[in-house]
C-alpha positions as CSV (number, residue, x, y, z in Angstrom):
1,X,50.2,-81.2,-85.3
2,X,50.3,-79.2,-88.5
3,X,53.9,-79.2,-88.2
4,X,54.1,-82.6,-88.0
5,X,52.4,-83.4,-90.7
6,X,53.8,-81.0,-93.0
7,X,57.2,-82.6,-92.1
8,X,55.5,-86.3,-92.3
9,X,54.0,-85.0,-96.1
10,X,57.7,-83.8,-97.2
11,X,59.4,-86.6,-95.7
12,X,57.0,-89.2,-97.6
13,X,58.0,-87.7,-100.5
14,X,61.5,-87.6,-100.0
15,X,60.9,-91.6,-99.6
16,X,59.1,-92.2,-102.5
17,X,61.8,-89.9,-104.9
18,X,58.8,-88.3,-105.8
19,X,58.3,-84.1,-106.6
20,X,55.5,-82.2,-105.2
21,X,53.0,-82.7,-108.4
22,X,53.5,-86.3,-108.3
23,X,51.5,-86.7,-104.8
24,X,48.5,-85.1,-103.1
25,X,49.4,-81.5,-101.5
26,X,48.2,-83.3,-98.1
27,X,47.9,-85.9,-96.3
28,X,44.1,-87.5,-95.7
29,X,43.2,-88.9,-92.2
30,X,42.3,-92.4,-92.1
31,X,42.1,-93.2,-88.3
32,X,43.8,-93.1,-85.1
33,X,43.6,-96.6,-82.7
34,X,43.7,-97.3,-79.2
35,X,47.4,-96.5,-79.0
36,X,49.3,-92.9,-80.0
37,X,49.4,-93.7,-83.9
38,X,47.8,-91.9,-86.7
39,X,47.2,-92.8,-89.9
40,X,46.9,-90.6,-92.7
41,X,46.5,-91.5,-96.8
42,X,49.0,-89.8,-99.4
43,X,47.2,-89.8,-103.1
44,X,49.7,-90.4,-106.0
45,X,49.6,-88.7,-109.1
46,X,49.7,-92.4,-110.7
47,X,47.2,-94.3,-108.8
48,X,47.3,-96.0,-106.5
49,X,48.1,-94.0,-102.3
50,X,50.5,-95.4,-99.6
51,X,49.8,-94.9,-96.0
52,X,51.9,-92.5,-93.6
53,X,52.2,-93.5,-90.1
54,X,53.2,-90.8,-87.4
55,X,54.0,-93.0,-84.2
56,X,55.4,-90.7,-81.5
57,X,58.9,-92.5,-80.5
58,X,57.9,-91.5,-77.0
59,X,55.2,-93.4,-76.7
60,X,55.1,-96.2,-79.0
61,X,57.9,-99.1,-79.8
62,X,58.2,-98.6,-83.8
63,X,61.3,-100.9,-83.3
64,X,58.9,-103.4,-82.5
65,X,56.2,-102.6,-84.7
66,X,59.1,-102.9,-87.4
67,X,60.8,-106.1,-85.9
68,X,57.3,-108.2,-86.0
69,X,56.9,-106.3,-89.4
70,X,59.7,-107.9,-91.7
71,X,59.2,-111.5,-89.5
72,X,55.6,-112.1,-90.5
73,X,56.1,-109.9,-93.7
74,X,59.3,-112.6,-94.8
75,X,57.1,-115.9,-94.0
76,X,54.6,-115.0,-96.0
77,X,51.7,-113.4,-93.6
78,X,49.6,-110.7,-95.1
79,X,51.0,-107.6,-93.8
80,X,51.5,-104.1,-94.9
81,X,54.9,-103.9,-96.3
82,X,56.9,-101.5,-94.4
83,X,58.6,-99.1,-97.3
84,X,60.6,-96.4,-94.8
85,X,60.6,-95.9,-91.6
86,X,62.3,-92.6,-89.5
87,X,62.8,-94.2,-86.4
88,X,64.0,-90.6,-84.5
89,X,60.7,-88.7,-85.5
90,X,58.4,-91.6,-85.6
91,X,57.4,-91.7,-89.7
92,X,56.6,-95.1,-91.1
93,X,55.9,-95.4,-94.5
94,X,53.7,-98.5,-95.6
95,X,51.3,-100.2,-98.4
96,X,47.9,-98.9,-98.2
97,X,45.8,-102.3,-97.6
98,X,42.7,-99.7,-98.4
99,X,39.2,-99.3,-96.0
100,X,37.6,-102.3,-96.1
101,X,37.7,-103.8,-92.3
102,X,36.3,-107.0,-92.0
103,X,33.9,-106.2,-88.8
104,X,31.1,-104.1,-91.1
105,X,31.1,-107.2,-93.5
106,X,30.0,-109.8,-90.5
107,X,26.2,-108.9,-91.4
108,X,25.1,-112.7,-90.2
109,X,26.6,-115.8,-89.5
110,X,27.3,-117.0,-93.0
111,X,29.4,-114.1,-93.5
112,X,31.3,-114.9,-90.6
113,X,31.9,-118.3,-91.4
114,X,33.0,-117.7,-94.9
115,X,35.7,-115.1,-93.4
116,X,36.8,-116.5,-89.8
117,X,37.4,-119.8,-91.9
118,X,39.6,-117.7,-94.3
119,X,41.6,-116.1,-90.8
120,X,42.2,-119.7,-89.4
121,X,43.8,-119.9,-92.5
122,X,45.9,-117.1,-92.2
123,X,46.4,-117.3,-88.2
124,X,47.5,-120.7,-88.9
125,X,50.4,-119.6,-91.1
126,X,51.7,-117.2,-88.6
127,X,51.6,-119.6,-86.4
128,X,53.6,-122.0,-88.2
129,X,56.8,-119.8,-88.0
130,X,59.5,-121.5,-86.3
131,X,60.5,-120.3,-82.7
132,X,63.8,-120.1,-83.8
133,X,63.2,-117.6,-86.3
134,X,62.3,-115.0,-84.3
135,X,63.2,-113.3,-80.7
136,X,59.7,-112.5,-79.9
137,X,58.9,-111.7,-76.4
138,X,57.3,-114.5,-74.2
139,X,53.8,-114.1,-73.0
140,X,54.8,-115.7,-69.5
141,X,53.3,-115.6,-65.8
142,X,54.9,-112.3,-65.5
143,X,53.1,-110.9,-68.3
144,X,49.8,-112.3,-68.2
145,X,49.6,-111.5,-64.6
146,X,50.5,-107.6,-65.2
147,X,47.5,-107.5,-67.8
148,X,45.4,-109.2,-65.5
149,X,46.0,-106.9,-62.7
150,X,44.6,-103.9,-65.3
151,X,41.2,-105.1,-64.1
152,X,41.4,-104.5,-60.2
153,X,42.7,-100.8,-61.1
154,X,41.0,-99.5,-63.8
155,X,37.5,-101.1,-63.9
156,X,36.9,-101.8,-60.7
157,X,38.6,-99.0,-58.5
158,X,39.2,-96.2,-61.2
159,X,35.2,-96.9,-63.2
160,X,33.4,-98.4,-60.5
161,X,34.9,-96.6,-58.0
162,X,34.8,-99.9,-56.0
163,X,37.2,-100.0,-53.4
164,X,38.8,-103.7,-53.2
165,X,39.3,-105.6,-49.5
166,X,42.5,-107.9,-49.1
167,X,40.3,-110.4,-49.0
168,X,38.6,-109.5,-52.4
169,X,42.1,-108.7,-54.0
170,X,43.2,-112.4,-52.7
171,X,40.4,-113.8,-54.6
172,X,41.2,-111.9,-57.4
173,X,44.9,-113.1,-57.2
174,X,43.9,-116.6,-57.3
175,X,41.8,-116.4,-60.4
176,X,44.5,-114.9,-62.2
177,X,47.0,-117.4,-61.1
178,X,45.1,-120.1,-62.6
179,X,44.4,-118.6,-65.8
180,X,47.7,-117.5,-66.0
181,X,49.2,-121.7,-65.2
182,X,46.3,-122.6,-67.7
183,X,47.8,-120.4,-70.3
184,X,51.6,-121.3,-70.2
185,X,50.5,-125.0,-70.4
186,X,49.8,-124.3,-74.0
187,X,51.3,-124.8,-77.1
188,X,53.1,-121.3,-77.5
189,X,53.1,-119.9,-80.8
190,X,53.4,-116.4,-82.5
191,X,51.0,-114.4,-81.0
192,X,49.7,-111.3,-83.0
193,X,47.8,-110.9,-79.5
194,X,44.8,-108.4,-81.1
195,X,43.2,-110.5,-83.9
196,X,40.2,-109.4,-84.2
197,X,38.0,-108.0,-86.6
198,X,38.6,-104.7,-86.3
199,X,42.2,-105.8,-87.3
200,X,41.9,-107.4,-90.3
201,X,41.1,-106.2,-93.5
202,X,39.1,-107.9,-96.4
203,X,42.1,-106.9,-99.5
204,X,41.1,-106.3,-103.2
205,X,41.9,-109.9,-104.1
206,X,39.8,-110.7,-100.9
207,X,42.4,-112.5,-98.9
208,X,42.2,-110.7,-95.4
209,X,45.3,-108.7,-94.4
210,X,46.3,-108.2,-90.7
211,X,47.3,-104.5,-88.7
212,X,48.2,-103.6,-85.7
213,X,50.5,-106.8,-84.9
214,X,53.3,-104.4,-83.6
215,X,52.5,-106.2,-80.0
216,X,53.1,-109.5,-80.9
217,X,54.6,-112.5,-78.8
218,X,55.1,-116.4,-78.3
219,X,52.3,-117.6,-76.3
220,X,49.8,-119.6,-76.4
221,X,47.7,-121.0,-79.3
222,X,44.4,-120.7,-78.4
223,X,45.0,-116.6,-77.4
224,X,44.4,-115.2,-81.2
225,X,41.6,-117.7,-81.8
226,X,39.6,-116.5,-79.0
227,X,40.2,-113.1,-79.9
228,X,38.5,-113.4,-82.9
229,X,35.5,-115.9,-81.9
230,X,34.3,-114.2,-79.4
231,X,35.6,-110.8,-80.5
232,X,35.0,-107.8,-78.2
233,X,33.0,-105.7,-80.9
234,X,30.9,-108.8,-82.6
235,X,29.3,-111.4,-81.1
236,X,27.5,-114.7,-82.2
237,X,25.7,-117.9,-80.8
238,X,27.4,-119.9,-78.2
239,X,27.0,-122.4,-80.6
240,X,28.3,-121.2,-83.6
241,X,31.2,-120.4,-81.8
242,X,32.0,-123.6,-80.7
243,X,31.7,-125.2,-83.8
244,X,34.4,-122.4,-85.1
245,X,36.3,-123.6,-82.2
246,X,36.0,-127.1,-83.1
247,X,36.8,-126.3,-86.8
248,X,40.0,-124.7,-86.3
249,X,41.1,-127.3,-83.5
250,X,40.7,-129.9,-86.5
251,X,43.2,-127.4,-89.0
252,X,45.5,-126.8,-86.2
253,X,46.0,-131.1,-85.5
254,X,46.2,-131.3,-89.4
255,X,49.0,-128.9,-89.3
256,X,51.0,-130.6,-86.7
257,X,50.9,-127.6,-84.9
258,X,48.2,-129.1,-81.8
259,X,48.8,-132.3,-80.2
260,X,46.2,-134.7,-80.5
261,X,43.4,-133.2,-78.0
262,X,40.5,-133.8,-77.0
263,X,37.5,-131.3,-77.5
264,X,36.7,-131.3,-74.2
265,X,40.1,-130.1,-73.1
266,X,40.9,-127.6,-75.9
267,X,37.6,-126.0,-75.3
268,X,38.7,-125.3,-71.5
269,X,42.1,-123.8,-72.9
270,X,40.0,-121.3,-75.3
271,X,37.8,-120.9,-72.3
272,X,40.3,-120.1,-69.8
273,X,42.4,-117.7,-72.0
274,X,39.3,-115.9,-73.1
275,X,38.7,-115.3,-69.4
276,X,42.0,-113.7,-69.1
277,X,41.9,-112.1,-72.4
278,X,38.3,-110.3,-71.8
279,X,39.7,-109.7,-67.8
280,X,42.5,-107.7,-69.2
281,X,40.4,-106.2,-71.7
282,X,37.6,-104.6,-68.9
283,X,41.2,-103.1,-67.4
284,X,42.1,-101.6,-71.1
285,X,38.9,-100.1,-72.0
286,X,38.6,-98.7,-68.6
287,X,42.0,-97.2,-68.9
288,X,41.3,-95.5,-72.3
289,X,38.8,-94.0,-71.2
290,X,40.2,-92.7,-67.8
291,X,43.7,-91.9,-68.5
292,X,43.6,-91.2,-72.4
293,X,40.0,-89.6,-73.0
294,X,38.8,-92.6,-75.3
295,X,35.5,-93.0,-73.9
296,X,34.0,-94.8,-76.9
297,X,35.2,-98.3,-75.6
298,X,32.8,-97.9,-72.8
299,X,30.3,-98.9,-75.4
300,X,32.2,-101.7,-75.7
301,X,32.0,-103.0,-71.9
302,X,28.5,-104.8,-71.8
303,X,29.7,-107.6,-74.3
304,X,32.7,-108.1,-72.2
305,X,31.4,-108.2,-68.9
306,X,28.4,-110.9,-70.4
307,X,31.7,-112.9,-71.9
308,X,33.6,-112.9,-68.7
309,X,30.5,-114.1,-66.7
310,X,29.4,-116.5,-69.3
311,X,32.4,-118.3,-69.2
312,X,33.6,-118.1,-65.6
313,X,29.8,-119.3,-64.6
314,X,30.9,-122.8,-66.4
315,X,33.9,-123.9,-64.2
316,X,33.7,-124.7,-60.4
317,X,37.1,-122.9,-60.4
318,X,35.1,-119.7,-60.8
319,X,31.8,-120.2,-58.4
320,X,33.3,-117.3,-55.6
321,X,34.4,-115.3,-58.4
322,X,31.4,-115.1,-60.0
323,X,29.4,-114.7,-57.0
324,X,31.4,-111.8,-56.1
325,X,31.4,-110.0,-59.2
326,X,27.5,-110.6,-59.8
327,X,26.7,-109.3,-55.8
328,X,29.2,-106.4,-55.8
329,X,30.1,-104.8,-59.2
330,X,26.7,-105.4,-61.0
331,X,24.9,-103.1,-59.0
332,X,27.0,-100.6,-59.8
333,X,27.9,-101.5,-63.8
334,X,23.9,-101.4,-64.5
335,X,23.6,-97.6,-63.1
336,X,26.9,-96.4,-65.6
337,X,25.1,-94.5,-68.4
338,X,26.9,-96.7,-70.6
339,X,25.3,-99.9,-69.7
340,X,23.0,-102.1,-71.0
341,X,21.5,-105.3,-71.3
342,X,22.8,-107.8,-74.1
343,X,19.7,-109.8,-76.3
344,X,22.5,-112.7,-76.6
């Protein structure tokens, strides 16, 4: 790794037409994320720092990270402008957006609304980019279905170490093909697909800057809202959130980017793509942990086990699933050391 970031340090440089007094001697580490990228700081002489990205080309898509990159950059989204890129050793070269992540700064619900209003804002603007301005991947059956599958493997055969009947994996199968119908009955949009507020960052000028869009799609419109309303690190009132749901439902008609709809009915689309969404996500954190030694995320599974029941529990759709999760897996999710119970 030294290596690496010796090269990274030189080849920043080399970008920037800058000599070795006119920059920090190193690079500083910011953070790594739940993907093979690391993020390191560089210091100029002159003020100001620019972040260096080393994304191993072997395991991450920097073509797509730069391809969704210049799209959301060129129609105005708040984005880190990508300034180089060495696409052969994985080096990226972008504006430092600084430290400030929105998540510590959700201290109560005021907060919250004061910034989620200001992210309708911006999700709303992404969303407004034409379809035919981009060749962005479409979140169909196929791909929903594969995310949704994540669950059966990693949480509940690889964590649990519950071992699934046909019967129980027909059940399963079922559930998914709903949610999945549900989801491509949508308006499809761009997708940024982890907004969140972990992902977005409060600027200097206090307009909130997005990361970490590099996976982004067309699909549906309700998939980024629910991602950030009932976010898997923060959580808030089942009230509050619907009145945030309601709220951005009334932008999204006055941008001519929702039909006319009734609440009713777009409240069961954010419903049923949060159920997928926080499905998937039980399969993810599972899998970092297992596979790539990020057990921190395990922290992270009591909130999304309460979202998944808490909505599935609503919808006659979802009586056998609940009742199969609730008699089989949460006898064994309460004895993992990393359990416990939510004061929701």
């Amino acid at each position: 790794m030294d290596q690496i970031l010796s090269e990274l340090h030189g080849w920043c440089l080399q970008q920037l037409s800058l000599s070795a007094d006119e920059a920090a001697k190193q690079l500083d580490v910011v953070s790594g994320d739940a993907s093979f990228r690391h993020y390191y700081r560089l210091p100029l002489a002159t003020g100001g720092s620019v972040i260096a990205v080393h994304a191993p080309p072997e395991k991450e898509d920097n073509l797509a990270f730069s391809t969704v990159q210049d799209l959301l950059y060129r129609h105005g989204a708040r984005v880190p402008k990508l300034l180089a890129w060495d696409e052969r050793r994985g080096f990226l070269l972008q504006e430092d957006f600084g430290d400030q992540l929105l998540c510590p700064l959700l201290v109560n619900s005021a907060a919250a609304d004061h910034y989620y209003r200001q992210a309708f804002r911006a999700l709303l603007a992404m969303q407004a980019i034409p379809q035919d301005a981009h060749t962005l991947p479409h979140y169909d059956s196929a791909r929903l279905l594969t995310e949704m599958a994540l669950f059966p493997e990693w949480f509940v055969e690889g964590l649990l170490k519950y071992q699934l009947s046909p019967e129980e994996r027909g059940l399963l199968d079922g559930v998914f093909e709903l949610l999945s119908e549900r989801a491509l009955q949508q308006t499809q949009v761009v997708v940024h697909r982890d907004f969140h507020s972990r992902n977005l960052m409060v600027l200097v000028d206090e307009r909130l800057g997005m990361i970490d869009f590099q996976d982004a799609v067309l699909g549906p419109i309700t998939y980024d809202l629910v991602s950030l309303v009932r976010d898997c690190y923060v959580s808030w009132s089942p009230e509050q959130v619907d009145d945030w749901i309601g709220v951005y439902r009334q932008m999204a008609m006055r941008a001519g980017l929702l039909p006319t709809l009734s609440e009713a009915a777009f409240l069961q689309d954010v419903d049923w793509m949060g159920l997928q969404r926080h499905i998937k996500v039980l399969g993810i954190f599972a899998r970092l942990h297992l596979r790539d030694g990020k057990s921190g995320y395990l922290a992270d599974l009591p909130l999304v086990i309460a979202y998944t029941l808490d909505v599935a529990s609503q919808y006659p759709e979802f009586v056998d699933f609940c009742a199969w999760f609730e008699e089989k897996l949460m006898p064994i999710i309460v004895k993992q050391s990393w359990y416990k119970d939510l004061d929701r």
